[in-house]
Each structure stands twice: as structure tokens, then as C-alpha cells.
C-alpha positions in Angstrom: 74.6 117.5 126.1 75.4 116.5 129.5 78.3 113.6 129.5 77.0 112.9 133.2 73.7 111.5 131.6 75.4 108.3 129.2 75.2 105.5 131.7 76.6 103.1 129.2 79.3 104.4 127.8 80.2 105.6 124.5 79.4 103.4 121.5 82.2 102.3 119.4 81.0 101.6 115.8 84.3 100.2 113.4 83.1 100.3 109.6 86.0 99.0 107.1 85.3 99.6 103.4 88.0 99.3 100.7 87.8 101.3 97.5 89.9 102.2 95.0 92.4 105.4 94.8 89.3 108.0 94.3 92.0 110.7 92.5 94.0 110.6 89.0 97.5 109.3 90.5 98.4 109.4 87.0 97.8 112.6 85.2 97.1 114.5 88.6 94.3 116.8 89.6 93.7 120.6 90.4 93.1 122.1 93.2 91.6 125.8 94.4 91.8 127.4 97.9 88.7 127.4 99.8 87.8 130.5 101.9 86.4 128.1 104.4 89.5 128.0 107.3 90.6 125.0 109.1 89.1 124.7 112.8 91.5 125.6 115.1 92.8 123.1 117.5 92.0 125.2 120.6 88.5 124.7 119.6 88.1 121.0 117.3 91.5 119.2 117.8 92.2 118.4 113.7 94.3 115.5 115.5 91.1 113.6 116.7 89.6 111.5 114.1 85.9 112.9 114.6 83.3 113.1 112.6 82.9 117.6 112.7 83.6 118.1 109.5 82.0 120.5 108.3 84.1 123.1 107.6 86.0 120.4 105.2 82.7 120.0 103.6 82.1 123.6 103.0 85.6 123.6 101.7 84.8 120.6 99.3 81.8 121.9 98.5 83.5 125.2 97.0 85.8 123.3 95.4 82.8 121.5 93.1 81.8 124.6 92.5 85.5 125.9 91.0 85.3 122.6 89.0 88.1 121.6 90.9 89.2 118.2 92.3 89.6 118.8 96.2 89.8 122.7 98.0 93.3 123.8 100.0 92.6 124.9 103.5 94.6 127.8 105.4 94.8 127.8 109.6 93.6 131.2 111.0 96.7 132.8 110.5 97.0 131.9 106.7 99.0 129.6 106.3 98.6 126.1 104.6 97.4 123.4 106.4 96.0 120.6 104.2 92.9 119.9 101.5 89.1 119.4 102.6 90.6 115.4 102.7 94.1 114.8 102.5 97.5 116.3 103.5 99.8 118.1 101.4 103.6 118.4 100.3 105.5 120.7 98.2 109.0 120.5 96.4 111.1 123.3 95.8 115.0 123.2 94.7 114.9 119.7 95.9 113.6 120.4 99.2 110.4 119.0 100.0 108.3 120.6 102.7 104.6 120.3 104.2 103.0 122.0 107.0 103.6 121.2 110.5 100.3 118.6 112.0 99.0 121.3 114.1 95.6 122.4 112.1 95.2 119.1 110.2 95.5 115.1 111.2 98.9 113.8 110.8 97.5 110.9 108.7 99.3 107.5 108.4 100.0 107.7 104.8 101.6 111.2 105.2 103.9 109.8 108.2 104.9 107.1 105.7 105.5 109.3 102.7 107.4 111.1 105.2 110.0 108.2 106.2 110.3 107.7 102.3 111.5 111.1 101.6 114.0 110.5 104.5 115.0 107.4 103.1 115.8 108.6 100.1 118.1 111.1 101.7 116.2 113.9 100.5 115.3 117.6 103.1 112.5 117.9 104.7 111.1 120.2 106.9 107.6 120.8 108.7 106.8 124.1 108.8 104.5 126.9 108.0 104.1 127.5 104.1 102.4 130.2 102.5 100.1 130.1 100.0 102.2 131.8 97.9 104.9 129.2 98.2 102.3 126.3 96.7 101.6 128.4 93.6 105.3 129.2 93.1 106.3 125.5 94.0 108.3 122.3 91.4 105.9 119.7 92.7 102.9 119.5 94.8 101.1 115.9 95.7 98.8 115.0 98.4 98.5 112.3 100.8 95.6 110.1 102.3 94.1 106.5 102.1 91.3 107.3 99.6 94.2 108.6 97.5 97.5 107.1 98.9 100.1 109.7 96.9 98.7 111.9 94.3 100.4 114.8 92.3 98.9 118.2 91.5 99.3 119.9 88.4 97.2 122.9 89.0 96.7 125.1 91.9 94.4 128.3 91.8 94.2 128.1 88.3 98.4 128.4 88.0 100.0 125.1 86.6 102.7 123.5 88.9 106.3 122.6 87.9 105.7 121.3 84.0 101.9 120.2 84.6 103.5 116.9 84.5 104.0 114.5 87.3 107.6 116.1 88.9 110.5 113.4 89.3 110.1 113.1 93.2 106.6 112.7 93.1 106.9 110.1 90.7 109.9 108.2 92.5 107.8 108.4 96.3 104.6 107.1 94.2 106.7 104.2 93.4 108.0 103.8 96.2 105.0 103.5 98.4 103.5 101.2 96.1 106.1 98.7 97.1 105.8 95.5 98.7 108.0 96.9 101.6 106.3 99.9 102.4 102.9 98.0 102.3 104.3 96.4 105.0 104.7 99.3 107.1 101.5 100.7 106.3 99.8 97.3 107.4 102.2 97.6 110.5 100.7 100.9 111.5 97.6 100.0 110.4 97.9 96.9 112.4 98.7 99.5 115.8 95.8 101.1 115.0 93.5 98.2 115.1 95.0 97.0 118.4 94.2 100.7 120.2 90.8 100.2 118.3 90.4 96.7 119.7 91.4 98.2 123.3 89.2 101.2 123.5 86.1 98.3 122.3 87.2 96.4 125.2 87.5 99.2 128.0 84.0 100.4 126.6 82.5 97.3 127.5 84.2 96.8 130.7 82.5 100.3 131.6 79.3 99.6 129.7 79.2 96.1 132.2 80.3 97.6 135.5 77.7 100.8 134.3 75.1 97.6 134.1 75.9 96.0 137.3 75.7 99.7 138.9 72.5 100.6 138.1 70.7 96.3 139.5 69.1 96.5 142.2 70.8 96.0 145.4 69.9 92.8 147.8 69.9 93.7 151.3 71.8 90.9 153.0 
């Protein structure tokens, strides 16, 4: 437990596997609310791409059992912060809003959906939303790379909008399955696999200089 006693460094392991969109992007899917909260960032930064998770399993976990697709998680004050896996957005009046990236990780796809919705000239704002507000929302989708945009049609058992894919869902799915915005995404993607390539390169300047530390010493 004690950080003092890694010699070598921490070890870096980069897996890439592609598979497809693991939602229905078409029809949509259903989600419940989990009573399982979202760690708190004074505790597990959400931010930091680690691997404690388990809350969001227990989350997904009561989702299977609700025969529901993914689970919504609420911060510890209540409000909405994201799904066991992906973020979230809502439209109402034309206004689309999702919850400010303080209990959940402000995801790449989600900043991208973000500049579409900006692009299109439409009002956005990051804030705190209430449950409430999801259930009584026009649209609902979520964002992340297993899904890339995906609508909701159920929440809680209460049908959003229609239960029909909403017309700004529909036009940002477009959208970021375009050519251009591929682009972007590999662009970012692209950042991260420089900072990725960096952080492997200072870890084995440490690991070495950790090696050469610990030789024996010659006296002269």
C-alpha cells in the first residue's frame, strides 16, 4: 500500500479493442435509476480514467435486474450525473442540457456531441438537473465510445418525448457519423495517444534511472 515500496515505476498497460455500437442507436433503450450514487470526487476523482468501478458495476448490475439497458447515477446531493457507462443529455423546449463533469468523466464523445450542439446554434447549458427533469424531458440520448450517440425512449418506466427517436437526437446522430466529425474524434483521439505515448516514455525513463539506482556502486 505503500507508494515508497514500487522501485520501478508504475506499469503502463495500453489495450485497444474495437467493437461495435453495444446499444440500439436506432429504436433506443431504457433506462432505470440505480440507488447505487456516483463516487464523489473528494474521494475517487470520476475525471481519472481508473479502473474503481465498482459503484458503476453495482449500478449496472441493478439495472439487469430492472430489465433495463444501462442504470442513471445521481451525485450525493441528487442530482444527475451520468449512467453506470456513458454520459447523458436532455432536450427540453429546444434547449439541450447535461450535467456539469464534476461527478462523472467528461468523455471525448460527449465533448464532441457538445461542439455539434454548438454548431448547430442550438442552447446549451452544463448544469445540475434533477431527476425529475429527465422523466419530464423531449429527448434524452447518451454518449460514449461503446455507444457513440444513443437515444432513450424510457426512463424509470415513463416513456420520453414520443418513444420515438426526438428530431435533435436524430440530427446530432447524423451528424457525428460524418466524415468531418470523425475527424475530430480521431484528432482527439490522436492527443490522447500522444499523452499516452509520453506517460510510457517518462515511465521508462524512471523505471531505468530506478534500475541504475539500485547497481551496485564501484568504488573508484
Amino acid at each position: 500500500m505503500s507508494p515508497s515500496f514500487n522501485l520501478y515505476g508504475c506499469t503502463l498497460i495500453v489495450l485497444a479493442e474495437w467493437k461495435p455500437p453495444v446499444y440500439d442507436n436506432d429504436h433506443g433503450i431504457k433506462l432505470v435509476t440505480a440507488t447505487t450514487r456516483r463516487n464523489s470526487p473528494n474521494s475517487i476523482d470520476s475525471k481519472i480514467h481508473h479502473n474503481n468501478l465498482i459503484n458503476n458495476i453495482l449500478a449496472k448490475v441493478e439495472g439487469n435486474l430492472a430489465k433495463a439497458d444501462d442504470a442513471i447515477m445521481l451525485d450525493k446531493d441528487g442530482f444527475v450525473s451520468e449512467t453506470n457507462a456513458t454520459n447523458i443529455f436532455m432536450v427540453k423546449k429546444g434547449m439541450v442540457s447535461t450535467p456539469h463533469a464534476d461527478y462523472c468523466l467528461p468523455g471525448i464523445t460527449r465533448r464532441t456531441v457538445i461542439d455539434l450542439v454548438l454548431k448547430e446554434n442550438l442552447i446549451l447549458h452544463e448544469r445540475h438537473i434533477s431527476l425529475s427533469e429527465f422523466h419530464c424531458a423531449d429527448e434524452v440520448w447518451t454518449t460514449g465510445t461503446m455507444g457513440e450517440l444513443t437515444p432513450v425512449v424510457m426512463v424509470d418506466g415513463r416513456v420520453i418525448g414520443n418513444g420515438k427517436v426526438g428530431p435533435v437526437t436524430k440530427k446530432n446522430s447524423e451528424c457525428l457519423q460524418s466524415s468531418d466529425c470523425r475527424i475530430r474524434r480521431a484528432n482527439s483521439f490522436e492527443e490522447r495517444l500522444v499523452h499516452i505515448t509520453e506517460t510510457l516514455l517518462q515511465n521508462v525513463f524512471t523505471f531505468v534511472c530506478s534500475l541504475v539506482l539500485c547497481l551496485p556502486q564501484r568504488s573508484l
